[in-house]
LUMZALO-886913 format. One record per residue (C-alpha): y, z, x. Coordinates in steps of 0.001 Angstrom, whole numbers, plus 500000, padded with zeros to 6 digits. Example, Ala and Ser with C-alpha at 12.3 -4.5 7.8 and 13.67 -1.06 7.14 Angstrom:
BEGIN
495500507800512300/498940507140513670/
***
This chain:
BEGIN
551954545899499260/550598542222498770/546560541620499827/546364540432503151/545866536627503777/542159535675503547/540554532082503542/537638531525501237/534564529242501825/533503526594500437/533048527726496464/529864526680495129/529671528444491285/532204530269489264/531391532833486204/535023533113484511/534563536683482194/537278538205479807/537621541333477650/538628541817474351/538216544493471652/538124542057469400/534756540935467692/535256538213465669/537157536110467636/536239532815469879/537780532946472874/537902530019475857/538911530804479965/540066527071480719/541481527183484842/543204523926485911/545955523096488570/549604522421487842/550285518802485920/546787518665486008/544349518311483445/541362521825483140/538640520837485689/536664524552484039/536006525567480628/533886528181479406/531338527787476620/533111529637473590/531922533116472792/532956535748470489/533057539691470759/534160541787474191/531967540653477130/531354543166479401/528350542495481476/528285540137484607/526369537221484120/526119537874480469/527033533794480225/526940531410482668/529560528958482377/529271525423483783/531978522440485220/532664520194482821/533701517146485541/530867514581484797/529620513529487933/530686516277490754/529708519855490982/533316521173490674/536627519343491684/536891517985495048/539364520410495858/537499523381495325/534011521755497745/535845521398500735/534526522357503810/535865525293505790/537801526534502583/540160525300500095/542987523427500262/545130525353498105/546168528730496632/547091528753493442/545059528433490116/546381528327485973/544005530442484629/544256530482480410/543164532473477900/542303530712474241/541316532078471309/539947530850468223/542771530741464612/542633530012461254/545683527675460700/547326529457458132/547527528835454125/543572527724454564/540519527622453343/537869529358454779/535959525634454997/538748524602456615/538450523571460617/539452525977463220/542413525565466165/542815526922469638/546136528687470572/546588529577474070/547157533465474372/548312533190477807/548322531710481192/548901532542484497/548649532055488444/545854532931490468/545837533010494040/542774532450495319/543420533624498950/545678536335498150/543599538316495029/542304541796495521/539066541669494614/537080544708492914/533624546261491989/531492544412489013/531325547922487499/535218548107486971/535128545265484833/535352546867480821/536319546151477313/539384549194477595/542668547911476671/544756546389474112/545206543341475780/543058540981476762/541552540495480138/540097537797482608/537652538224485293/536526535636487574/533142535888489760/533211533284492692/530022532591494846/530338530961498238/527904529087500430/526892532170501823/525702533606498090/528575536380498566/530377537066495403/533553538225495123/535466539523491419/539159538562491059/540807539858487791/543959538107486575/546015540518485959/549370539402487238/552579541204486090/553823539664482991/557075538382484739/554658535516486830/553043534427483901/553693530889482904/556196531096480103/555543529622476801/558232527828474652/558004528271471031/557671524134470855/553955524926472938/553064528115470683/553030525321467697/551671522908469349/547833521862468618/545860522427471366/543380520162472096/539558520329470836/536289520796473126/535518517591472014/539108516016472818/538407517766476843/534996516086476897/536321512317476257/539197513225478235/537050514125481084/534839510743480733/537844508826480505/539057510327483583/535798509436485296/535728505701483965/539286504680485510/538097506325488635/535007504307488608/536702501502487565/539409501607490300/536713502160493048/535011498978491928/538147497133491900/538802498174495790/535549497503496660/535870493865495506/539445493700497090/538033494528500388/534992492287499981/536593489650498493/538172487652501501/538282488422505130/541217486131506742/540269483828509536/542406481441511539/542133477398511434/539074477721514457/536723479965511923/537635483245514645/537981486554513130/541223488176512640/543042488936515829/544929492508514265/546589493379518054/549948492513518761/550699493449515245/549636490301513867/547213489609511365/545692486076512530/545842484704516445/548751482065516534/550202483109513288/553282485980512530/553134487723509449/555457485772507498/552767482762508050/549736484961506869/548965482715504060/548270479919506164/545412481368506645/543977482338503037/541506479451502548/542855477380499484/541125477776495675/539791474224496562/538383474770499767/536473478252498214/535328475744495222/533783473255497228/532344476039499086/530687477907496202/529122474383494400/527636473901497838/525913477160497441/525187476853494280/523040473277495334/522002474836498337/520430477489496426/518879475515493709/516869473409496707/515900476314497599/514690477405494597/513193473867494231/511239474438497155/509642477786496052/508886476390493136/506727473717495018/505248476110497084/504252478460494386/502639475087492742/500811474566495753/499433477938496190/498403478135492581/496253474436492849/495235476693496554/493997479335494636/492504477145491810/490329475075494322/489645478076496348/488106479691493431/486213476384492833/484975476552496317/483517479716495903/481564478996492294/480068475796494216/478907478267496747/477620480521494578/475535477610492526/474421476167495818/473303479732497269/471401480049493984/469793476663494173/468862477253497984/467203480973496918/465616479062494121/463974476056496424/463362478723499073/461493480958496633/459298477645495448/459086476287499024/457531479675499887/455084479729497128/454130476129498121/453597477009501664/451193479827500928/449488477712498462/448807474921501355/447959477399503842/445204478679501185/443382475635501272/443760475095505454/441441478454505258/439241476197502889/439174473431505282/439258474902508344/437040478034507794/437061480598510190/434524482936510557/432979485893512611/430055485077514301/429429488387516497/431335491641516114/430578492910520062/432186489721521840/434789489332518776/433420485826518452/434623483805515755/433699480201514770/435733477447513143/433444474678510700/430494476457511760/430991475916515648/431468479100517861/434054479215520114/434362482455522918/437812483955523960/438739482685527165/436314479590526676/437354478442530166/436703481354531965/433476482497530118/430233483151532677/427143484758532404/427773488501531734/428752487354528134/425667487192525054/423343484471525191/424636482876521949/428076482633524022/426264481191526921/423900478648525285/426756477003523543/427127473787524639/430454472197526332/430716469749524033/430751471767521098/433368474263522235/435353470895522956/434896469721519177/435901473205518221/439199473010520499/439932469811518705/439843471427515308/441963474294516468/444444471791517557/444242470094514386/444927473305512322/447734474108514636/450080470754514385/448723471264510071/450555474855510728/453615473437512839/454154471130509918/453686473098506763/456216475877508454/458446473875510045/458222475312513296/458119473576516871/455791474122519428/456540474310522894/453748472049524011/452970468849522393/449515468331521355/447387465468520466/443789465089518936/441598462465519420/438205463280517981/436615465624519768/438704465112523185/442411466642522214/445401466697524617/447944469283525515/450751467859527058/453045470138529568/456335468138530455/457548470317533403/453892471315535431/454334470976538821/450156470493538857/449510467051540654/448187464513538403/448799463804534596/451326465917532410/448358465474529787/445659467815530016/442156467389528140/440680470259526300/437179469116527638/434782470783530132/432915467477531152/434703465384533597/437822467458534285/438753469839536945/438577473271535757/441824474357536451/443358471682534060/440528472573531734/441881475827532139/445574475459531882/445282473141528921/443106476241526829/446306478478528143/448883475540527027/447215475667523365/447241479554523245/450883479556524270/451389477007521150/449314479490518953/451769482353520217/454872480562519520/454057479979515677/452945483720515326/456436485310517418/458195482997514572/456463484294511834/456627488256513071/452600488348513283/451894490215516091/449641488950519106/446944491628520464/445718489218523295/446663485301523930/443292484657525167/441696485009521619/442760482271519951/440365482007517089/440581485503516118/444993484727516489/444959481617514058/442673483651511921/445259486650511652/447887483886511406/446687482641508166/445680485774506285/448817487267506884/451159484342505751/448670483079503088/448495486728501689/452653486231500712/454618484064503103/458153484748503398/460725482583505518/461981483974508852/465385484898509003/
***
């Protein structure tokens, strides 16, 4: 009774296996379709093969796993297989130098769907006649083992003509094959252009109009080729690419010119920056040597010394001058208090001198403008709202004392400014000797520009 009906899955390797008690001999399985050419062939191997997996055999179809018919999805789409048995011959009256041909024992139909399979371990060498077993895997890694072994009356008979015939070589299957594969590669290219080629479009530039059964609106078939644009027309078409892309090209061309003289004077730009940041760290480095240097010899000129340690009193060109001169009564030391008003003005003065000297050499502007004139100098507060003159007089004769007052405080505020600029720190604004004198030994010592 015949095997019941079965569908197979999609097949995804196949191990073809045959049997022979001969040793010497070459054998090929080649499995192909009716007037079709073998899309399987087995590497050729000699002696009985008993073992599964002993050789693994591989498609010989260049670019596809196996032939489209045998990957489809949900099963195949046919039944029946040739599946042929070759063996290797020595043509005869040879040498034994002589090249070898293939004569095809036999071949016969498989059907896939129908075949009983059996175990791996019936699969032996045991018999006079040669055998073929295939293995076929599925998606789902399931093997199953058909043998061909139909009755002899459905094998594919063999005329005496194809007994003598020459069978073809590996090497004849192998350009067949990549022929086979060039015309279909060729004819795919040659649709592909067909169907890219033109696209046909009525006199108004509107797409095809396909309903109704015609092929362009306003026009029955027979007219069609009204509407195929004429060689003419698609000449002038393509030279006006053709200039419209070489302006375009023109135009990048430009622009890459541009970019490169960009880039060229950008990189210029940046080595004059680099020489002039140089230049400026240069002059900087000698400006700040040349400052320090000047405000050496301002300590020369205007010396500043300390006079008493207790009352921190410091004098400048040998006259004394208190902190807080305005405010100064009779608690302080007798040398404080004997001083006469006229000599802490003429020591005022010379702190206002050094201090415009200092506002010059570092280039830094004081708040409040001040003026010298001998011993009477002038501090000058724009904005006071004190009654009287915006110009105060650092002298005690003659002069209310709250202006006497308020210009010492102006000139302390001046002294402040220069040292917050120059990141010396101020213990007390009242001492304003002992704050120019901190002033100078610090910048003197190695003066630096403030950021």
């Amino acid at each position: 009774m015949a095997a019941a009906h079965r569908r197979l899955g999609r097949i995804v390797a196949i191990h073809a296996r045959y049997a022979t008690q001969d040793r010497d001999t070459a054998c090929v399985v080649v499995l192909r379709r009716k007037n079709e050419p073998p899309f399987f062939v087995t590497s050729p191997q000699t002696g009985p093969s008993g073992v599964w997996g002993e050789y693994t055999s591989v498609p010989i179809h260049p670019e596809e796993a196996f032939a489209p018919w045998l990957c489809q999805e949900g099963g195949l789409d046919t039944r029946r297989v040739l599946v042929s048995l070759w063996q290797e011959t020595m043509p005869p009256h040879s040498d034994e130098g002589a090249s070898r041909a293939w004569s095809c024992v036999w071949e016969r139909t498989l059907d896939l769907r129908r075949a009983t399979s059996v175990d791996a371990e019936t699969f032996s060498s045991d018999g006079a006649e040669p055998r073929v077993y295939l293995a076929v895997r599925t998606d789902e890694d399931r093997y199953e083992y058909l043998p061909v072994s139909t009755p002899l009356s459905e094998a594919t008979p063999m005329s005496d003509s194809d007994a003598g015939r020459r069978s073809y070589t590996w090497a004849e299957l192998q350009s067949l094959v990549h022929l086979q594969a060039e015309l279909h590669s060729a004819t795919c290219e040659r649709i592909d252009a067909l169907l890219r080629s033109k696209i046909l479009r009525d006199s108004s530039g509107n797409a095809p109009n396909w309903s109704g059964g015609r092929i362009c609106k306003g026009y029955e078939p027979s007219n069609v080729t009204e509407c195929v644009p004429s060689p003419l027309v698609l000449r002038d078409t393509l030279h006006a690419r053709h200039e419209a892309l070489r302006q375009r090209q023109q135009r990048l061309d430009e622009a890459q010119a541009l970019l490169q003289r960009l880039r060229d004077a950008h990189d210029q730009g940046q080595q004059h920056t680099r020489d002039l940041r140089e230049t400026h760290t240069h002059i900087q480095q000698r400006l700040a040597e040349r400052r320090a240097e000047l405000l050496r010899e301002l300590e020369v000129i205007y010396p500043i010394q300390l006079v008493d340690a207790r009352d921190l009193l410091y004098s400048i060109v040998g006259l004394p001058l208190p902190n807080g001169v305005a405010t100064t009564t009779r608690h302080a030391s007798s040398l404080v208090y004997k001083t006469h008003l006229d000599e802490y003005a003429t020591a005022l003065s010379m702190v206002v001198q050094l201090v415009l000297l200092l506002s010059t050499y570092l280039h830094t502007h004081i708040p409040y403008p001040l003026t010298a004139y001998g011993s009477r100098a002038v501090a000058r507060d724009g904005i006071s709202i004190m009654s009287g003159p915006r110009a105060f007089v650092l002298h005690g004769h003659g002069t209310e004392p709250y202006r006497y007052e308020y210009a010492v405080f102006l000139l302390n505020k001046d002294i402040e400014q220069l040292m917050n600029q120059h990141g010396v720190p101020v213990l007390d604004l009242r001492n304003t000797l002992p704050n120019v004198k901190n002033l100078l030994v610090t910048l003197s010592a190695g003066y630096s520009a403030p950021s």
